[in-house]
C-alpha positions as CSV (number, residue, x, y, z in Angstrom):
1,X,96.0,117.6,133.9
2,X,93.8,117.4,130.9
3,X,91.2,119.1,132.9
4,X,93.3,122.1,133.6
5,X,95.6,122.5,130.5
6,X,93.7,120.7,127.4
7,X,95.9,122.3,124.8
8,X,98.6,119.8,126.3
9,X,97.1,117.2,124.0
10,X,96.9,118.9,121.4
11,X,101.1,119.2,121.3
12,X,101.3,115.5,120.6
13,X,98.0,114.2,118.7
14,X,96.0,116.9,117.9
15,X,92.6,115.5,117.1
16,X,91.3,119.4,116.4
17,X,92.9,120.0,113.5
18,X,96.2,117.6,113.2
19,X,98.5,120.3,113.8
20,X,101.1,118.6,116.0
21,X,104.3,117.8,116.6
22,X,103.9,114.3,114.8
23,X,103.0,115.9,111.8
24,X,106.0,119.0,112.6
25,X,108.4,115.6,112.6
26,X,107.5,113.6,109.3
27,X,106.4,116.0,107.1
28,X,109.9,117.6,107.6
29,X,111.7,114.4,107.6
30,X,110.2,113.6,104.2
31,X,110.7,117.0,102.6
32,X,114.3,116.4,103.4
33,X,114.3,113.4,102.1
34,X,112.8,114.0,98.5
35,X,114.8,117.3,98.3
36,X,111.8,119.7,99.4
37,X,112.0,122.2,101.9
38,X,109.9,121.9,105.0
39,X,108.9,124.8,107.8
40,X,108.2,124.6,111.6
41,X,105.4,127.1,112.9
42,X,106.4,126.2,116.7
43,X,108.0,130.1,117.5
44,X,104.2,131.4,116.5
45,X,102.3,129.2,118.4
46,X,100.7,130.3,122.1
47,X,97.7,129.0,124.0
48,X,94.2,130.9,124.1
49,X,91.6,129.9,125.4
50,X,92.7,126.3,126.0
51,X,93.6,126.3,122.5
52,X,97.3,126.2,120.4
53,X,96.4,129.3,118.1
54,X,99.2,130.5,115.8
55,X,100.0,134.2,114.3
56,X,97.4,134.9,111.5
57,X,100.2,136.5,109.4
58,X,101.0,132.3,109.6
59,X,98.2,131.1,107.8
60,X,99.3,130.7,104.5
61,X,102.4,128.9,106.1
62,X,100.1,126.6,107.6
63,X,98.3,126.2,104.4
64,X,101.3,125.1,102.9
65,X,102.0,122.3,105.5
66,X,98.6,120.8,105.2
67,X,99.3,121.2,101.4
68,X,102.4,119.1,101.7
69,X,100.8,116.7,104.1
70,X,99.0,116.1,100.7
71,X,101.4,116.8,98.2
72,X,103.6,114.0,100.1
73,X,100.8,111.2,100.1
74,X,100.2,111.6,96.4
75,X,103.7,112.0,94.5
76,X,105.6,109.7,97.5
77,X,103.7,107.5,100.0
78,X,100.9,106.8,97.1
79,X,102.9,106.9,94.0
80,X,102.5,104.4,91.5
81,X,105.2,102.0,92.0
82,X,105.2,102.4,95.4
83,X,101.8,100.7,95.9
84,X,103.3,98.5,93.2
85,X,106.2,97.3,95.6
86,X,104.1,97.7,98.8
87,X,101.2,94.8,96.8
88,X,104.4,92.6,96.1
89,X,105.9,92.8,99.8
90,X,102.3,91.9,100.9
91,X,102.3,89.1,98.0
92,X,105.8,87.5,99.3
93,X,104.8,87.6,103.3
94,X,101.5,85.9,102.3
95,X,103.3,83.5,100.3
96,X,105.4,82.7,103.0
97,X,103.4,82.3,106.1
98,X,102.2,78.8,105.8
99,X,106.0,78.2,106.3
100,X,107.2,80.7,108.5
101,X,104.5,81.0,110.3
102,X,104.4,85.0,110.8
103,X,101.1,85.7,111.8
104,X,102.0,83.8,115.4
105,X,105.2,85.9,116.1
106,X,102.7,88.6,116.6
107,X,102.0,87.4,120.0
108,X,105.9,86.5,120.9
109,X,107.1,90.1,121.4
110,X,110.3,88.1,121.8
111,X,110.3,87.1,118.3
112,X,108.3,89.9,116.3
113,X,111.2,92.7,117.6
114,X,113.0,90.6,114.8
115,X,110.3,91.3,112.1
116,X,112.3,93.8,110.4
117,X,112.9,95.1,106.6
118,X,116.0,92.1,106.8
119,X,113.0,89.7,106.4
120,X,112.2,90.0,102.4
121,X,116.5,89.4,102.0
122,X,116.0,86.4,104.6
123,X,113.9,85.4,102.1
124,X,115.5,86.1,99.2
125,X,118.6,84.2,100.4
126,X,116.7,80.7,101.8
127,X,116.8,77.6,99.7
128,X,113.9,76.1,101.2
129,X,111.3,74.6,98.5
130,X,108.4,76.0,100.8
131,X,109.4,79.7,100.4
132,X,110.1,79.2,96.5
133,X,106.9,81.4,95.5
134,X,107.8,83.9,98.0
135,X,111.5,84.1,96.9
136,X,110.8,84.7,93.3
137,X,108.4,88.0,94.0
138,X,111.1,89.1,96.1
139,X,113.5,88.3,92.8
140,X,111.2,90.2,91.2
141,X,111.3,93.6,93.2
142,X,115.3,93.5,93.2
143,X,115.2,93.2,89.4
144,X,112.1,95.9,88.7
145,X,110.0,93.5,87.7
146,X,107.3,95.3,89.2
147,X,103.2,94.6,88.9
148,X,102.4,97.5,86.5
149,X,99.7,99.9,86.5
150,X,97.4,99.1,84.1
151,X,95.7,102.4,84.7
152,X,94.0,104.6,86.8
153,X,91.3,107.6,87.7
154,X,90.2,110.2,89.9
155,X,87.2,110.3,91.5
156,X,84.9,112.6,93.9
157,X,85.7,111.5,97.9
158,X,82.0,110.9,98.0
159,X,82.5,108.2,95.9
160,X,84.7,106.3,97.8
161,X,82.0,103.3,98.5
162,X,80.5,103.1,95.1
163,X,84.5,103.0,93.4
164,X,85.1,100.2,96.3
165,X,82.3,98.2,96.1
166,X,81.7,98.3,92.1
167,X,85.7,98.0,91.2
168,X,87.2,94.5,92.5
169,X,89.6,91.9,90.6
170,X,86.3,89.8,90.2
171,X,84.3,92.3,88.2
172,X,87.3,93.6,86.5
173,X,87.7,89.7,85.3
174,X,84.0,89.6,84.4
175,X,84.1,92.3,82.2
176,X,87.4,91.8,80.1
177,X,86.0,88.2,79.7
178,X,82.7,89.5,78.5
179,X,83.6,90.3,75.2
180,X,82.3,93.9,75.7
181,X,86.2,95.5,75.2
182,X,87.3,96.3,72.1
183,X,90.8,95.4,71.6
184,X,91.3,92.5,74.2
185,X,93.2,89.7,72.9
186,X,90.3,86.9,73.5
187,X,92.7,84.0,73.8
188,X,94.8,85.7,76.5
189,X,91.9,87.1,78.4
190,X,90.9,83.3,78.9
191,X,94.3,83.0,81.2
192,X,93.4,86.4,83.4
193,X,92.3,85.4,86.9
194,X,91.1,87.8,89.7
195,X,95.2,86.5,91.5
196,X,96.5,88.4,88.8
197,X,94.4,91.7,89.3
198,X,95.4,94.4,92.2
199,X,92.9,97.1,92.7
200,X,94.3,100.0,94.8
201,X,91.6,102.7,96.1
202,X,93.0,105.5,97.7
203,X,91.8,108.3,99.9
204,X,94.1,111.5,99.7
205,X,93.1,114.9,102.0
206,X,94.3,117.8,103.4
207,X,94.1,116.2,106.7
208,X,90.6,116.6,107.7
209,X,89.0,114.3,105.3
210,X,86.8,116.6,102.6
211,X,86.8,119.6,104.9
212,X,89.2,122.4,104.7
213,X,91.5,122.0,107.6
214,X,92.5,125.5,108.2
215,X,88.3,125.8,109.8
216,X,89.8,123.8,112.8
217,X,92.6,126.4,113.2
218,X,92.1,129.4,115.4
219,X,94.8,132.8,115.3
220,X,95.8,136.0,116.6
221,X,96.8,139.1,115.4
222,X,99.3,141.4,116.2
223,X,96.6,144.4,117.3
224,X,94.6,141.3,119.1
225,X,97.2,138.7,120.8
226,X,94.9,137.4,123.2
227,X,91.8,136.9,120.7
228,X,91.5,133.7,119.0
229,X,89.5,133.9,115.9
230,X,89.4,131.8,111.9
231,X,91.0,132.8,108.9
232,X,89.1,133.5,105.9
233,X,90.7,133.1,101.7
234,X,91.9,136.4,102.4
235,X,94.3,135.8,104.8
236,X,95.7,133.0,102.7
237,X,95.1,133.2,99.5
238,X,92.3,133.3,96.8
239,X,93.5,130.6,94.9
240,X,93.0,128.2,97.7
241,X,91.0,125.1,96.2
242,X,87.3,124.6,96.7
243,X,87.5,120.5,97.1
244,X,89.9,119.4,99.9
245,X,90.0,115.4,99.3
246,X,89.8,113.0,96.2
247,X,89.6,109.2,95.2
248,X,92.3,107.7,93.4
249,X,91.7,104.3,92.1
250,X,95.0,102.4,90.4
251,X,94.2,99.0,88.8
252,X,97.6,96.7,88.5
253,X,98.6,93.6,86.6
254,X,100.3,91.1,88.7
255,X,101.6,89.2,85.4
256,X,103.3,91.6,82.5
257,X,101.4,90.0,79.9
258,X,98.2,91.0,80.4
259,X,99.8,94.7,80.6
């Protein structure tokens, strides 16, 4: 079947260009769901070639969805106090597997189908002195006592493994212990410890890493239906940006007052 009719796979996990009906599914989910409104491009859609081309008079649509795809990671999925929250969950499960013992449930499909959200108020509601360190992050997200952000920057994707190898919670320590900072209270910084520091480096694109993802698309026209060709700016738009993917680095505090 693959043989025959490739374009088959591209329907569920398009590996081309990510235009599938995964992406279709969430990225209209989540519009609904923060109060944006979404689009399908099924009805244009139609094989050529082996491939799943769409209309060209689509392509700024389609822009538009791999713009979402983006827009979504950066204000929802990768916004500040959601990495915030998503550090502290980690924190309490960590803090609670010496007791629990999650880790082995992995392998007990009988027991990890119970491995829900319910965990972190299973948590929260035990009395047992073991999961007292987990139970009081957990106290901490109900209340908004959240790890805070101490700051952040944006870098260029190709400095993804300079920003992650050079920007850890041990050189961030080294440095505010140094004495080179101006304005760092020098009997607090004594207390700071790499447990307390939560470095967050993030890699946000278009869908096709630093490339523009509409280059994997193909179309048709209207005078040519059974042509597949590629879109150029001026079948989108001119405004279209000239950089497709970015680093974002986010450094948290774990304890408020070192904020």
């Amino acid at each position: 079947l693959g043989t025959e009719k490739p374009f088959l796979f591209e329907i569920v996990a398009n590996a081309r260009n990510g235009l599938d009906v995964d992406k279709f599914d969430y990225i209209a989910r989540d519009c609904h769901a923060v109060g944006d409104r979404g689009s399908l491009l099924i009805s244009s859609a139609r094989v050529i070639d082996n491939k799943i081309c769409y209309d060209i008079k689509d392509a700024n649509q389609i822009y538009e969805l791999y713009y979402t795809r983006f827009s979504l990671r950066k204000r929802v999925y990768n916004h500040k106090t959601t990495k915030a929250i998503e550090y502290m969950v980690t924190d309490a499960l960590l803090a609670a597997e010496p007791y629990l013992k999650l880790a082995n449930m992995v392998d007990k499909p009988d027991k990890y189908v119970f491995l829900t959200d319910n965990l972190l108020n299973k948590i929260q509601e035990s009395s047992e002195k073991e999961l007292e360190p987990a139970r009081a992050i957990t106290e901490r997200i109900h209340t908004r006592d959240l790890y805070r952000l101490v700051d952040y920057k944006v870098f260029l994707y190709a400095d993804f493994g300079m920003v992650s190898q050079n920007v850890t919670p041990a050189r961030i320590v080294e440095v505010a212990k140094s004495g080179s900072l101006e304005g760092v209270d020098k009997e607090l910084v004594l207390q700071l410890t790499e447990e307390y520091v939560a470095v967050n480096v993030s890699v946000l694109h278009y869908g096709k890493g630093p490339r523009n993802p509409l280059d994997d698309v193909t179309f048709y026209s209207k005078q040519q239906p059974d042509v597949g060709r590629k879109a150029d700016r001026s079948d989108i738009s001119l405004l279209t940006p000239s950089v497709f993917a970015g680093v974002w680095l986010r450094v948290y505090t774990k304890d408020c007052q070192f904020f």
